[in-house]
ROZA-445071 format. One record per residue (C-alpha): residue number from 1; x, y, z. Coordinates in Angstrom, 3 decimals, m for minus. Layout:
<sites>
<site><k>NUM</k><c1>X</c1><c2>Y</c2><c3>Z</c3></site>
...
</sites>
This chain:
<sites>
<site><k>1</k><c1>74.614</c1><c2>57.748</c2><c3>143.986</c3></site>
<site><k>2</k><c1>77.765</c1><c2>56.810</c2><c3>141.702</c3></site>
<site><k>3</k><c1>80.808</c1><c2>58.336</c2><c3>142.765</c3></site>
<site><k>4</k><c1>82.542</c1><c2>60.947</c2><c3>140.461</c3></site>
<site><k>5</k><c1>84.702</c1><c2>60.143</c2><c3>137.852</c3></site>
<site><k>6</k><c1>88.538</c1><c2>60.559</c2><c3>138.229</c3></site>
<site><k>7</k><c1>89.870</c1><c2>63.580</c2><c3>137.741</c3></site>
<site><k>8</k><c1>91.812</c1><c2>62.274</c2><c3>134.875</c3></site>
<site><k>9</k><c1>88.700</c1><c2>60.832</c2><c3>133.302</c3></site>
<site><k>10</k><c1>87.577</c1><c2>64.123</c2><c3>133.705</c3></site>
<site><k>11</k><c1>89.697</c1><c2>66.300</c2><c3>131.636</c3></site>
<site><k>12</k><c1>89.895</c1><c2>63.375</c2><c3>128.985</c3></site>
<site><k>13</k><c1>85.983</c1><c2>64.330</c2><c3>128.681</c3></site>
<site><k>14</k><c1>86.527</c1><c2>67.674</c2><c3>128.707</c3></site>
<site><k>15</k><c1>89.108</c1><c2>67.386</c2><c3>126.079</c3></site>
<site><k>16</k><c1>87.216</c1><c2>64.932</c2><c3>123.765</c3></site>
<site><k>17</k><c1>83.806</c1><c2>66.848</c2><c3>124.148</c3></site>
<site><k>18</k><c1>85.637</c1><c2>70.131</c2><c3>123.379</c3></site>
<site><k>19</k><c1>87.503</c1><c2>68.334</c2><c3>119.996</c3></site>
<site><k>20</k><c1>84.079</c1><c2>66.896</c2><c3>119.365</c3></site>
<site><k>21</k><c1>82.553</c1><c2>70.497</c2><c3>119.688</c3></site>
<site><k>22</k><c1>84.719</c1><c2>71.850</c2><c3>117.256</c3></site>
<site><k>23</k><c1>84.826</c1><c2>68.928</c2><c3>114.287</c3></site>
<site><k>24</k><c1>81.176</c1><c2>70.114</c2><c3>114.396</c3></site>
<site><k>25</k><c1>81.494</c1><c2>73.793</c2><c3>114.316</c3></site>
<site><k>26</k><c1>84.118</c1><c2>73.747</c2><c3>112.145</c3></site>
<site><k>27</k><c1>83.111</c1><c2>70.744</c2><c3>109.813</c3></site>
<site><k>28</k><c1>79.960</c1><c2>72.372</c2><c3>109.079</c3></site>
<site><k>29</k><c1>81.050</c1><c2>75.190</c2><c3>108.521</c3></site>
<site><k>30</k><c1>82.793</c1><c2>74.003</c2><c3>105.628</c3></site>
<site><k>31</k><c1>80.876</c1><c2>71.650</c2><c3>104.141</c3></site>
<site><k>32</k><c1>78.071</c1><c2>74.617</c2><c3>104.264</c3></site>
<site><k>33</k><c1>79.911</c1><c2>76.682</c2><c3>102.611</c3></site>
<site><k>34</k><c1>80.863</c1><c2>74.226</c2><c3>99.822</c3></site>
<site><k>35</k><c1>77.375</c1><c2>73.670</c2><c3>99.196</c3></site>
<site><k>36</k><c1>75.518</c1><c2>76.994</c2><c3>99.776</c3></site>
<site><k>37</k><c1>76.720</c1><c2>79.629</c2><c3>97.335</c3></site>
<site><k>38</k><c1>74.296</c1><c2>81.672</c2><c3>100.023</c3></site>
<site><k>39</k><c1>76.101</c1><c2>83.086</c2><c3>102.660</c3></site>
<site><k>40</k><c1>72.468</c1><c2>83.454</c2><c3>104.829</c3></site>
<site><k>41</k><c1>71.897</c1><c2>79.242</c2><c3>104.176</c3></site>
<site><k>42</k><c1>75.762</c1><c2>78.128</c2><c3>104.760</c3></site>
<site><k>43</k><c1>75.232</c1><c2>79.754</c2><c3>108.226</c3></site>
<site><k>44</k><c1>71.509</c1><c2>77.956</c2><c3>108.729</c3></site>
<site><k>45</k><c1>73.200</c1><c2>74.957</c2><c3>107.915</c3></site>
<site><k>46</k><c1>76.168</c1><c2>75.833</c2><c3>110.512</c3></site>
<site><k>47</k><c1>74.380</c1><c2>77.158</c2><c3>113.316</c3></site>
<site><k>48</k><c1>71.576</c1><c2>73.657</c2><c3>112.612</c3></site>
<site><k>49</k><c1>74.475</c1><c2>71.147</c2><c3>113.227</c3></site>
<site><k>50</k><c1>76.467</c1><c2>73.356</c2><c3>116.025</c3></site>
<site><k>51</k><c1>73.126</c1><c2>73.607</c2><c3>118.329</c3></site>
<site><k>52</k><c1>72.215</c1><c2>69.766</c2><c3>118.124</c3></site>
<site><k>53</k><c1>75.814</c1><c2>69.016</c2><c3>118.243</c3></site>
<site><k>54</k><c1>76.225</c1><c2>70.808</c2><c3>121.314</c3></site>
<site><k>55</k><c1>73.146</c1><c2>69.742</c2><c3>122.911</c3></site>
<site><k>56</k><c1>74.331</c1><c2>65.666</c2><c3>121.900</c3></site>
<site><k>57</k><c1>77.773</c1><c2>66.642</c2><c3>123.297</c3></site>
<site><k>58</k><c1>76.684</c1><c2>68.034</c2><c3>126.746</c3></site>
<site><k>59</k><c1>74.485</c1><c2>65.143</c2><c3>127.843</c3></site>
<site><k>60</k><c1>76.900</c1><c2>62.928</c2><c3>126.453</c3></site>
<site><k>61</k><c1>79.691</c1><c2>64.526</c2><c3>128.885</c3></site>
<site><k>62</k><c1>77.541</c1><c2>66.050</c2><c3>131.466</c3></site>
<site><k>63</k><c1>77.865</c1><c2>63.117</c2><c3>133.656</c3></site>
<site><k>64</k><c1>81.553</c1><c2>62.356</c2><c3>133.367</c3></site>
<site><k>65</k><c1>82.552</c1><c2>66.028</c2><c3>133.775</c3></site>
<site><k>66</k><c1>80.051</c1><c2>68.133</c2><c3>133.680</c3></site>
<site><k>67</k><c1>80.629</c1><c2>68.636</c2><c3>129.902</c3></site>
<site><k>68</k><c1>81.453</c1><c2>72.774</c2><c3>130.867</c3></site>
<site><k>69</k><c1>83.608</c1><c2>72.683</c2><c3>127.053</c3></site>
<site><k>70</k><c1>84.316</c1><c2>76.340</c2><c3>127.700</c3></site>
<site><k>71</k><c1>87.085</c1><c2>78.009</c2><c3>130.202</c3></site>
<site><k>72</k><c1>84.449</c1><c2>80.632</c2><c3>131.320</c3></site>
<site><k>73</k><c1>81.794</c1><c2>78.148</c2><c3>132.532</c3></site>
<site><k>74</k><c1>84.523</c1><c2>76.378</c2><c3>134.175</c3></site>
<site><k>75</k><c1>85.890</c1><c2>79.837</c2><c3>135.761</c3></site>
<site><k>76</k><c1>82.144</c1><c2>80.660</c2><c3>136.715</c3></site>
<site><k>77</k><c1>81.246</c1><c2>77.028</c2><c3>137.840</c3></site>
<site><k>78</k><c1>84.619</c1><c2>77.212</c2><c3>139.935</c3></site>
<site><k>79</k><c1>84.118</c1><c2>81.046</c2><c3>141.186</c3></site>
<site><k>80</k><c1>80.371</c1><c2>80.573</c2><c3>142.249</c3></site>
<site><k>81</k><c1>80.749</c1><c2>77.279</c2><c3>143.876</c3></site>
<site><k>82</k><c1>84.214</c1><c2>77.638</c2><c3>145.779</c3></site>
<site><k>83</k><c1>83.107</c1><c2>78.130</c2><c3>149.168</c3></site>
<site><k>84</k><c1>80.105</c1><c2>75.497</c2><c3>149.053</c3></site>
<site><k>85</k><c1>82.511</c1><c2>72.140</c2><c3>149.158</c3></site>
<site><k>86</k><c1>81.081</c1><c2>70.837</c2><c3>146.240</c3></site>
<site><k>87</k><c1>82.687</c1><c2>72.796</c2><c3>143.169</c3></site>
<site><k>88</k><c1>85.728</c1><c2>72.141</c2><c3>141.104</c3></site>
<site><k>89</k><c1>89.586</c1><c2>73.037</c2><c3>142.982</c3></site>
<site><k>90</k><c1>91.533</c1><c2>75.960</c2><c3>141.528</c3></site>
<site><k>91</k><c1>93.973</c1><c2>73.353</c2><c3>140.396</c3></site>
<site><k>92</k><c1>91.346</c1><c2>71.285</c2><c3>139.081</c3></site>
<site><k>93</k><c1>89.898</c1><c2>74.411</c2><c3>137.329</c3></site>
<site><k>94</k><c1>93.158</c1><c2>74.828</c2><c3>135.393</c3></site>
<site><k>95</k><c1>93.146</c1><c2>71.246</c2><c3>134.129</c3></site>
<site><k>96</k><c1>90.037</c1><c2>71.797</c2><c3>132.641</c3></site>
<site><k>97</k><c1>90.736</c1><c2>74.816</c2><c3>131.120</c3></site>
<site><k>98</k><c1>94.161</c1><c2>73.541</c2><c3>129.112</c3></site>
<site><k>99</k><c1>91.764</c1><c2>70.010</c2><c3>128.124</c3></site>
<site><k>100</k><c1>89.651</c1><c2>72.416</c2><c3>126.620</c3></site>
<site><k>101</k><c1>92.129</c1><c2>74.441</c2><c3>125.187</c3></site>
<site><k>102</k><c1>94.343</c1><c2>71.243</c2><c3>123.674</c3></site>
<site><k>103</k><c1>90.778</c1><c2>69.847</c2><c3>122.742</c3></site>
<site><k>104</k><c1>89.860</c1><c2>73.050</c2><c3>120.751</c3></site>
<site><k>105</k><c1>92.611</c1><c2>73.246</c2><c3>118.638</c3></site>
<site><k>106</k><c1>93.016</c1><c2>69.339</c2><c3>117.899</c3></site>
<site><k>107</k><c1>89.356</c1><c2>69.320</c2><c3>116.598</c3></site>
<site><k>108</k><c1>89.737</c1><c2>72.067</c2><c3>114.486</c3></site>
<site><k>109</k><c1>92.731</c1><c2>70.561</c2><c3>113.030</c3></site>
<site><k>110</k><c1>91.109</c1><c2>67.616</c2><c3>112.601</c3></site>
<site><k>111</k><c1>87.934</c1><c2>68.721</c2><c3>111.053</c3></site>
<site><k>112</k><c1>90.688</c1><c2>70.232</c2><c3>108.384</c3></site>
<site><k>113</k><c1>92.282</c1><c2>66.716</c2><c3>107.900</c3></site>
<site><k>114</k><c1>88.809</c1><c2>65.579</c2><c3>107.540</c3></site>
<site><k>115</k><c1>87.464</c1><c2>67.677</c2><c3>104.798</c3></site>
<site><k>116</k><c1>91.359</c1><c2>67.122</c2><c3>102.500</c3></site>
<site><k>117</k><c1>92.191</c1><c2>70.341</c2><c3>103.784</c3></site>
<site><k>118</k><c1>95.972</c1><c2>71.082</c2><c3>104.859</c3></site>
<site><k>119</k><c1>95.577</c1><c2>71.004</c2><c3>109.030</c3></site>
<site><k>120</k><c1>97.012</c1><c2>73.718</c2><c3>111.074</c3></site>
<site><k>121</k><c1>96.594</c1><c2>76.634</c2><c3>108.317</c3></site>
<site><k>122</k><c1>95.811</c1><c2>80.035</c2><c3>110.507</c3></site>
<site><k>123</k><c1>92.737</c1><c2>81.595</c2><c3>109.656</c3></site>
<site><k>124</k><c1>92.757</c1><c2>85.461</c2><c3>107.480</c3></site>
<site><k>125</k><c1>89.419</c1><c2>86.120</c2><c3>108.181</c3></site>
<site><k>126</k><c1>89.854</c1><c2>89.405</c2><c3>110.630</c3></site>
<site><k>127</k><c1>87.068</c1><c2>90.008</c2><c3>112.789</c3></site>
<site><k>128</k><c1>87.462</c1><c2>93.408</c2><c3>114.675</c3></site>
<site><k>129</k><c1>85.496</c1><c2>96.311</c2><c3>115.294</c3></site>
<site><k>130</k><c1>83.683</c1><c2>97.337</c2><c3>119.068</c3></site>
<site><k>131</k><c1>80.156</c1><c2>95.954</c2><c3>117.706</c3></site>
<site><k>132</k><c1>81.630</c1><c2>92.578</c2><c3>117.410</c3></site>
<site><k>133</k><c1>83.121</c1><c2>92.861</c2><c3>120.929</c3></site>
<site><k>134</k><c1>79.587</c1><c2>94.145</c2><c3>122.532</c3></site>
<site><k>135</k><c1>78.211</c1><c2>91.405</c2><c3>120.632</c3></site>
<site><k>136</k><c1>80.688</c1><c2>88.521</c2><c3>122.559</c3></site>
<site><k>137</k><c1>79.767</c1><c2>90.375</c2><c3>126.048</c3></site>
<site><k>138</k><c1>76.315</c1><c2>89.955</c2><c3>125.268</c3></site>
<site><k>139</k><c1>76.728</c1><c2>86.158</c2><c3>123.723</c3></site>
<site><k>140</k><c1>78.756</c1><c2>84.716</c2><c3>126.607</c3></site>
<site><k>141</k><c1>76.664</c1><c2>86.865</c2><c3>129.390</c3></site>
<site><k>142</k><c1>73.474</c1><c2>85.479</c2><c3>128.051</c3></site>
<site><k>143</k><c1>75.269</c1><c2>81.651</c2><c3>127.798</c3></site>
<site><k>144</k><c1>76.106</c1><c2>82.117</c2><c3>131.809</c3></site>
<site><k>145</k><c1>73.287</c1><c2>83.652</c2><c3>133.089</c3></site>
<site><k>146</k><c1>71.034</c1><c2>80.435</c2><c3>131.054</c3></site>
<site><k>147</k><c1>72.985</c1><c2>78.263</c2><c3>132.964</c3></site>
<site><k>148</k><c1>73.186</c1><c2>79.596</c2><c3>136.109</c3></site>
<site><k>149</k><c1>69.634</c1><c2>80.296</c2><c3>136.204</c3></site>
<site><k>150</k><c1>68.658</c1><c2>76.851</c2><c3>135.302</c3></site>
<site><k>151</k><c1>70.968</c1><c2>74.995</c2><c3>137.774</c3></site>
<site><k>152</k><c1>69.296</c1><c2>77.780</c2><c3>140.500</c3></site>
<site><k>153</k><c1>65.598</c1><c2>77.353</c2><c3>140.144</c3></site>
<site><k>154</k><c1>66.375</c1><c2>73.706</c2><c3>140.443</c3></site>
<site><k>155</k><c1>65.904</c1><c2>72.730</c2><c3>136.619</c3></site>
<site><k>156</k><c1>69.950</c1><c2>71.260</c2><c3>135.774</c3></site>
<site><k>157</k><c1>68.263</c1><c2>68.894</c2><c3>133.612</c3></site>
<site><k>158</k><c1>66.988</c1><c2>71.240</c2><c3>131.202</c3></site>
<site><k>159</k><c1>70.735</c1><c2>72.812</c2><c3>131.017</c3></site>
<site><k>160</k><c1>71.511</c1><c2>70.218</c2><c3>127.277</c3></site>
<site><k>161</k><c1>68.436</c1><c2>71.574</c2><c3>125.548</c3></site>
<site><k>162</k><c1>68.600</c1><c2>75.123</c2><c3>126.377</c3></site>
<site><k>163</k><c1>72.196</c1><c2>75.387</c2><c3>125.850</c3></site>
<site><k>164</k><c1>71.818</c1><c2>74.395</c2><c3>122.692</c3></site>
<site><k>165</k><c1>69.058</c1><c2>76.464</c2><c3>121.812</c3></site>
<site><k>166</k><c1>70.934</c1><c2>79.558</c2><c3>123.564</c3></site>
<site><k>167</k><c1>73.850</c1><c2>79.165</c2><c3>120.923</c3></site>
<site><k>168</k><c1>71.411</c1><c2>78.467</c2><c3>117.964</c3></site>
<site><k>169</k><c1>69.641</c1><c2>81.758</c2><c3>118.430</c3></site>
<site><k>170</k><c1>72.652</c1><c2>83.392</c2><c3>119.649</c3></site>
<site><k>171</k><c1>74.664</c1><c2>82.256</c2><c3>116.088</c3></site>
<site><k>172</k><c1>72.028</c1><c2>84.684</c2><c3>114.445</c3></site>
<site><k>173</k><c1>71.003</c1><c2>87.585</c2><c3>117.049</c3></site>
<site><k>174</k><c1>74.497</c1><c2>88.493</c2><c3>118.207</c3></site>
<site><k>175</k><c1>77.033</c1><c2>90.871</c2><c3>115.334</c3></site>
<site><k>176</k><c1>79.745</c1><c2>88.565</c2><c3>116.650</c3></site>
<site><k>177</k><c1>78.202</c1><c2>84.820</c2><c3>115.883</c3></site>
<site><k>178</k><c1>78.473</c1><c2>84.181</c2><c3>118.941</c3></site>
<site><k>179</k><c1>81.713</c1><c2>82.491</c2><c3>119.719</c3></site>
<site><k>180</k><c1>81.196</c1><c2>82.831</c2><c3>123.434</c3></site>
<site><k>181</k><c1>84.076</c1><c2>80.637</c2><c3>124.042</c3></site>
<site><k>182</k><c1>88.006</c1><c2>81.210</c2><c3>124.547</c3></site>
<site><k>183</k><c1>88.712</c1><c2>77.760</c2><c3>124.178</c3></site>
<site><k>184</k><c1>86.896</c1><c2>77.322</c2><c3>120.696</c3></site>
<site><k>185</k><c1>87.616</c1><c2>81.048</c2><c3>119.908</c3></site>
<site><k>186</k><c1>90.961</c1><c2>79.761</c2><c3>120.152</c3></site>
<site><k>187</k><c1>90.604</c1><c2>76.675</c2><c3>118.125</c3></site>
<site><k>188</k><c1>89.000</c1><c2>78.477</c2><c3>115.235</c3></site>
<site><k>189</k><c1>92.114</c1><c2>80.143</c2><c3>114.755</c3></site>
<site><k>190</k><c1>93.678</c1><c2>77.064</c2><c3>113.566</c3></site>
<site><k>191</k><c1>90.899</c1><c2>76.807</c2><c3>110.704</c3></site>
<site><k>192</k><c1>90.911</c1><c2>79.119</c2><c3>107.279</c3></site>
<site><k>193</k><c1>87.449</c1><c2>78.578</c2><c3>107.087</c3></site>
<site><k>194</k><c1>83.775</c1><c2>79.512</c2><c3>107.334</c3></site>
<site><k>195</k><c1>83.859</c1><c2>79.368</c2><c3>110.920</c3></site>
<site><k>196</k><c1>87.741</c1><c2>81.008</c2><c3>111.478</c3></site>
<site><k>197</k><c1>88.943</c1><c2>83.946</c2><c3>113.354</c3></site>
<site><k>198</k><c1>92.095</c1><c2>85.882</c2><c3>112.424</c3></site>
<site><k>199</k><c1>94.895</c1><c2>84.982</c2><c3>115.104</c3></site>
<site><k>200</k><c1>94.894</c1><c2>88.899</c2><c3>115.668</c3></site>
<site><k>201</k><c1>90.792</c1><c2>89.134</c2><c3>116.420</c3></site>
<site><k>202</k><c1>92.078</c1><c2>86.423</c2><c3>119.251</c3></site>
<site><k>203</k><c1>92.912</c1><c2>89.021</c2><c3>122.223</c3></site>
<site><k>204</k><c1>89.947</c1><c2>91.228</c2><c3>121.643</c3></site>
<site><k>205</k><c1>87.121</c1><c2>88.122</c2><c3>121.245</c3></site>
<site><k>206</k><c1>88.824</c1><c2>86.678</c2><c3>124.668</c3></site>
<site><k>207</k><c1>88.541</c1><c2>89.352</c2><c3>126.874</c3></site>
<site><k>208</k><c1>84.658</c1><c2>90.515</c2><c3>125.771</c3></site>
<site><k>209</k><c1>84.455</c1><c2>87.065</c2><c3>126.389</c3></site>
<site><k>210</k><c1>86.096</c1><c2>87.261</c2><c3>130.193</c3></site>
<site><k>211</k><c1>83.871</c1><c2>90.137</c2><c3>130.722</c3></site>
<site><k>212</k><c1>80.746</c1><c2>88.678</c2><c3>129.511</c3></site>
<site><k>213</k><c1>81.170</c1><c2>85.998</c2><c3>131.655</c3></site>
<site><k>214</k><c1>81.725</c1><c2>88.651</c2><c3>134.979</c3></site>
<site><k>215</k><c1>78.203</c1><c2>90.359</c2><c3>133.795</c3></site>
<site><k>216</k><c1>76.787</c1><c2>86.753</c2><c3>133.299</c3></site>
<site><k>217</k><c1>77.341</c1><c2>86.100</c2><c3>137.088</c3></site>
<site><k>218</k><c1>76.362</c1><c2>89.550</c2><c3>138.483</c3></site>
<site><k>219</k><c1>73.059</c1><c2>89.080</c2><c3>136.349</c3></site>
<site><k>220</k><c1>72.584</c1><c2>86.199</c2><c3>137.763</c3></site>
<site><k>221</k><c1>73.158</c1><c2>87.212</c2><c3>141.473</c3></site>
<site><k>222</k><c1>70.978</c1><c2>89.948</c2><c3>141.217</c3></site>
<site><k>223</k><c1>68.079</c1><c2>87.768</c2><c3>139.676</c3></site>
<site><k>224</k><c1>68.429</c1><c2>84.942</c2><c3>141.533</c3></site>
<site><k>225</k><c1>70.566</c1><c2>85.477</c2><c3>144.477</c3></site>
<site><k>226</k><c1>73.572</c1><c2>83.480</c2><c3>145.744</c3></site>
<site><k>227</k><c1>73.082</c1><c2>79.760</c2><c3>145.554</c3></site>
<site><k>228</k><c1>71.668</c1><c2>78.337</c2><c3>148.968</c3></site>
<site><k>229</k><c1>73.900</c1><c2>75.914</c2><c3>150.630</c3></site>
<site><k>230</k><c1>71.075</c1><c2>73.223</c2><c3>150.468</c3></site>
<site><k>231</k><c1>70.776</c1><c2>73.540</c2><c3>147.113</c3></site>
<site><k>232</k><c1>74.415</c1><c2>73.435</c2><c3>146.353</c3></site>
<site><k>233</k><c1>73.998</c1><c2>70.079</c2><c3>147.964</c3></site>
<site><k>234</k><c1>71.320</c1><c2>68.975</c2><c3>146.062</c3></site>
<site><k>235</k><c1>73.130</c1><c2>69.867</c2><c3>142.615</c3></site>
<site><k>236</k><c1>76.143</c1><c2>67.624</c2><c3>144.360</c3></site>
<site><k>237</k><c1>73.508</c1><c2>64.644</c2><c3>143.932</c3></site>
<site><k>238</k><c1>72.856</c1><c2>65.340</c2><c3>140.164</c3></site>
<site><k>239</k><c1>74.901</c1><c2>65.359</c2><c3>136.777</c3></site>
<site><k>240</k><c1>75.072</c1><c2>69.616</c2><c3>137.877</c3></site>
<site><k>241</k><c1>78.060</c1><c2>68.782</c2><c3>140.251</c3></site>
<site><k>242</k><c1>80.578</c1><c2>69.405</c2><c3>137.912</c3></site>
<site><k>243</k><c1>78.208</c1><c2>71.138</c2><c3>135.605</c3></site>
<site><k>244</k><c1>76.320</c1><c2>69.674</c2><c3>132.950</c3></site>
<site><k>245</k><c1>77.131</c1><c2>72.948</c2><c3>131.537</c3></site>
<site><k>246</k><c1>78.590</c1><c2>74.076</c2><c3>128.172</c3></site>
<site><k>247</k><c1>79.270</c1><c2>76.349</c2><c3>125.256</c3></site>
<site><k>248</k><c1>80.099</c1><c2>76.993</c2><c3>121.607</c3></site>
</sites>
């Protein structure tokens, strides 16, 4: 089996894949709603090219890094897995997370530059209100427990397709839109757009975020059980060992 990439390859994935991840959402989101004066088609049109973006992205990534694009799959991948040998380091964790982070905002920036707009213009468009919260706990639980579940029935490979599907359907079922993602939360700040969230909506979406990952595991615990140390080692022998696992 190849050995693992570098740690510094690594977070260059994570960062690219996460800057790739948002061009898309973001992009799309724009050119959507240039074209659609419909807000119901811009947001077929966005949620179209964000699920086979994603899905491209992730098995893309997945074998450099794991292609996790979102601090609370790394956080889960790094909680669930730190006492089996083969999951990420705290320290390694945190790189992951800032890549992600840095990655977020530069391709949201970017996908501004792209489209003649001015870069780095903060979004207005507020999005408050405890339905939109419930509907990021529900979003980002649903996102961890498809991912954990996969990688624990022994079906990693599968993690690209239904990923992508999960945030397709999850764009339209959810109040929220399903950011289910601090890192591109965060990113979408930096993007007066379609697809933006108000600097202020940033502490609220976050948190339901942190907390639908925390239900995410606990789901998946009770349904599935903790992860047997044989099959932690056979995940070390596929693209799973570092994740093949993502988000929006």
């Amino acid at each position: 089996m190849p050995a693992p990439a570098a740690l510094p390859r690594r977070a260059a994935a994570e960062f690219v894949g996460t800057a790739a991840l948002l061009v898309i959402v973001v992009g799309s989101g724009i050119q959507a709603a240039a074209l659609a004066a419909d807000t119901g088609t811009a947001l077929i049109a966005n949620s179209a090219a964000s699920a086979v973006g994603l899905g491209l992205i992730i098995t893309l990534f997945g074998p450099l890094s794991g292609a996790h694009l979102n601090p609370v799959v790394t956080l889960v991948s790094w909680w669930t897995r730190r006492t089996g040998g083969e999951g990420l380091t705290g320290p390694e964790a945190a790189l992951y997370v800032a890549s992600q982070a840095a990655g977020a905002v530069g391709g949201a920036v970017l996908a501004e530059a792209m489209f003649g707009r001015v870069p780095g213009v903060l979004a207005t468009q507020v999005r408050d209100g405890g339905h939109l919260l419930v509907g990021e706990v529900v979003a980002t639980a649903g996102l961890v427990l498809v991912i954990e579940g996969l990688g624990r029935i022994g079906r990693p490979r599968l993690i690209p397709a239904a990923v992508a599907a999960y945030i397709g359907a999850a764009i339209w079922f959810t109040s929220s839109g399903s950011f289910a993602n601090p890192a591109g939360t965060l990113g979408r700040a930096f993007s007066d757009s379609f697809t933006g969230i108000a600097p202020a909506s940033l502490p609220g979406f976050v948190a339901a975020q942190l907390v639908g990952g925390v239900l995410g595991v606990v789901l998946s615990l009770l349904l599935y059980g903790r992860p047997r140390r044989e099959v932690i080692g056979t995940l070390a022998t596929t693209p799973l060992n570092s994740g093949y696992k993502a988000v929006s």
